[in-house]
N, C-alpha and C positions, 0 to 999 in steps of 0.2 A: 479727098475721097478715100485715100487708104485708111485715115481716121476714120471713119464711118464706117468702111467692111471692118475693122476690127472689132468694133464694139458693138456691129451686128451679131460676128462668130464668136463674143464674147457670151451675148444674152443669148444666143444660140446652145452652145457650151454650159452655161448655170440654169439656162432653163431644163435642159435633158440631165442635168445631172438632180436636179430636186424632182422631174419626175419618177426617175429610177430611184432618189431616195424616201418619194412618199410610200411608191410601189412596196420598197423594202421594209419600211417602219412601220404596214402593215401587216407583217407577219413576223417581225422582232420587236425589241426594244430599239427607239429611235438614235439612244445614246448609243449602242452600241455599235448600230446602224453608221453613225456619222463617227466615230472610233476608224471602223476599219477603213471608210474613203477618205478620210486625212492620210493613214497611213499608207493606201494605195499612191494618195499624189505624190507622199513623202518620196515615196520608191522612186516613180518616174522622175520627179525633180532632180533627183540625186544623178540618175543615169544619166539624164540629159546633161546637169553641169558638168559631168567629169567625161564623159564622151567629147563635148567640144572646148573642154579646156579652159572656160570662163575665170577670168581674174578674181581674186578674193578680193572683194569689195572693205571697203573701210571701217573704221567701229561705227562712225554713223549711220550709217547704211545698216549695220546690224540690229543697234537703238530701235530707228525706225520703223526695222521689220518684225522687231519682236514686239513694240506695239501695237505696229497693224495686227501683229497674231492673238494679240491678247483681247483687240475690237473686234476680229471677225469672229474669234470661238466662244466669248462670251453673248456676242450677238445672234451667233448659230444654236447655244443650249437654249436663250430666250427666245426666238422664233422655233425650234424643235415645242418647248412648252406649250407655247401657243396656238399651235397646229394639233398638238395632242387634248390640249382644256377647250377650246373656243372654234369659233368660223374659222375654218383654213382659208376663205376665199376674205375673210379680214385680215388675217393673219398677214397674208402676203402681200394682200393690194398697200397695206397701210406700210406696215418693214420697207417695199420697195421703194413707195414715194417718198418716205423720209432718206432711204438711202440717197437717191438721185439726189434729194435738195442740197443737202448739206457742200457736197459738189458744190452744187450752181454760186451757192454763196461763196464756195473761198475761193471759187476760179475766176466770180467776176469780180472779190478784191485783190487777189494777186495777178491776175491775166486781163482784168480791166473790161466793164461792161460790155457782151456780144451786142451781134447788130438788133434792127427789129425782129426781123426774121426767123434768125436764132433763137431768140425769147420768145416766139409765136411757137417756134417747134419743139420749143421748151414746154410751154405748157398744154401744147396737144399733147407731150408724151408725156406726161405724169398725168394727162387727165385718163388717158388711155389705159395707164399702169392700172389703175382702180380698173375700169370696167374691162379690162382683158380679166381679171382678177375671179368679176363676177359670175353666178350662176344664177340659172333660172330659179333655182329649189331654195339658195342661199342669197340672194341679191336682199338688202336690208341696209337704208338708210341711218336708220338708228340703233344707235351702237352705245351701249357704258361706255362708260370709264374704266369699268375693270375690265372688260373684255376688250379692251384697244390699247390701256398702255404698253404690256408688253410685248406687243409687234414695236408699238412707236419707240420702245427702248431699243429694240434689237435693231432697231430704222437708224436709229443714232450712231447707234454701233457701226453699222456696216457702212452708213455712211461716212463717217474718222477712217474707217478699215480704207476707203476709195481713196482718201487724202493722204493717210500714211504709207500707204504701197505705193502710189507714187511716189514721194518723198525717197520711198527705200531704194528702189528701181533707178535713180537718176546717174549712176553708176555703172550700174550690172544689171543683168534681169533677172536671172533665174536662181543666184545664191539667194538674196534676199528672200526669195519667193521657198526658197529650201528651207530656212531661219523660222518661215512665218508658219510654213505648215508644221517643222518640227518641234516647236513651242506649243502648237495648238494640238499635234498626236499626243504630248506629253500631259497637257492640261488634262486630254479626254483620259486617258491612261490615269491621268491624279484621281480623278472623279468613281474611276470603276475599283478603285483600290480602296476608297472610301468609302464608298456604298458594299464593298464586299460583293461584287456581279462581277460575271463574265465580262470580259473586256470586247472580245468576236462574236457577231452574230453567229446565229446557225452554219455551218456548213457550206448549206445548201445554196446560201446566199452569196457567198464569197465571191464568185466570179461575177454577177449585176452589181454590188456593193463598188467593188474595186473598176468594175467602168466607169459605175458613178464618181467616184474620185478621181477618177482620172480626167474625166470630163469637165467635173469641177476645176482642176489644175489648167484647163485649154482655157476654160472664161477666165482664171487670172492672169494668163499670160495674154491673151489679146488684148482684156483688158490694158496691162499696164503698155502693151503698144500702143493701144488708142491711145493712148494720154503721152504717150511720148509723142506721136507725129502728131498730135492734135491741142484740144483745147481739155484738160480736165472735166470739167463741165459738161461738156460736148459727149465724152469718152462716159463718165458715170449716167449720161440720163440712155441714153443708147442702151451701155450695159445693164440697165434696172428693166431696159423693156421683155428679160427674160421669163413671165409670166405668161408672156405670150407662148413662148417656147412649148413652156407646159401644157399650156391648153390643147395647142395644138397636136403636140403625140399625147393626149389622153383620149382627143377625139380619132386618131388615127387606131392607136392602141387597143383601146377600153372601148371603143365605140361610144364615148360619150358625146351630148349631144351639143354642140356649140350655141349659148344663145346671143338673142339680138342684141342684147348689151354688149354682150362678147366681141361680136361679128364688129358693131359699131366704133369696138375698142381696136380692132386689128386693122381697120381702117381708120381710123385717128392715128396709129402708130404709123400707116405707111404713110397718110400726109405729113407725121413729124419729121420722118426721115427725109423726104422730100426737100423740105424747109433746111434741115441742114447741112445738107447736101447744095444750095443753093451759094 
């Protein structure tokens, strides 16, 4: 059960942080956008490990973490792309379902096939992923090829990202997770130095921006709890259910309107949870 609330306040946590960062990448550049919530998490990670004194974890741990860094930020510019060229309600539902699977696969050859149950809650909740996902205006079965690989790459990505943070985490918790955002503030910093742009958004946006990465930092760290006291597997399909998140404070928010695909989908997500919780 405590595996479960975590990878609730996980997709709780990345879902309010990608609505605060659509919010923002509306009235900036998105690159620049996700620049300064890397470096807001960078901050808090920092504070946190040296306030409670966590051990310096090993060279593998570190390996690990800078790979996970190099899945999740080349998978965050390809889903940024994606959202900015194509459906954002593709963009997402597709990125998250691939992340979740990839999970399912290496936790059920390393942690050994779940029950029926589990697998029933498994595939409610990625079918849910998709139609939380959906909109009334935007809901479209048929999709290219080019308008879906790169969510399905950025899928990939973040999905390796779920497998190698654990992997980094099995040690420590929070240096790894310091390792992984400070490779990935560096990346985005390499990219604005390239292109010759501003590194910070606006101003104005500083204190939403830096919630949002902060926020962002809460879903990784319950994240790699889920997975500690739990099943991998278990722990990534849970935390990919954070599109739900977003819908929900956009309808709260924005006053946007939830539709029945929607609705259909937040209720397929409560009977996943249900199931594995069982």
């Amino acid at each position: 059960m405590l595996s479960i609330l975590y990878g609730l306040v996980s997709a709780i946590g990345w879902g309010a942080a990608d609505f605060i960062g659509g919010l923002a990448s509306k009235r900036n550049s998105p690159y620049r956008v996700l620049f300064l919530a890397e470096l807001a998490g960078l901050i808090l990670l920092l504070i946190i490990s040296l306030s409670i004194g966590e051990p310096i974890p090993s060279l593998p741990a570190w390996l690990w973490s800078g790979i996970a860094s190099g899945m999740g930020t080349f998978g965050l510019i390809l889903l940024y792309r994606a959202l900015a060229e194509g459906q954002m309600t593709v963009a997402a539902s597709v990125s998250a379902l691939l992340a979740a699977c990839i999970p399912v696969v290496v936790g059920s050859a390393t942690e050994g096939l779940p029950d029926p149950l589990t697998i029933l809650g498994f595939l409610l909740a990625l079918g849910s992923i998709w139609a939380i996902s959906q909109s009334r205006e935007h809901s479209d079965w048929r999709i290219s090829l080019r308008a879906i690989l790169p969510p399905m790459v950025a899928g990939i990505f973040f999905g390796f990202y779920f497998v190698a943070i654990h992997i980094a985490t099995r040690e420590t918790l929070f240096w790894p997770l310091v390792s992984a955002r400070l490779a990935g503030t560096l990346v985005m910093l390499c990219y604005a130095v390239i292109k010759r742009s501003p590194a910070l958004p606006d101003r104005s946006l500083w204190p939403l921006v830096s919630l949002g990465g902060m926020l962002d930092v809460t879903g990784n760290v319950f994240y790699v709890l889920s997975a500690k006291t739990g099943r991998l597997d278990v722990a990534a399909v849970l935390s990919s259910l954070y599109p739900g998140a977003t819908v929900v404070l956009a309808a709260i928010i924005l006053k946007e309107r939830i539709s029945l695909i929607q609705k259909l989908g937040v209720l397929s997500a409560l009977i996943a949870i249900l199931l594995l919780t069982i």
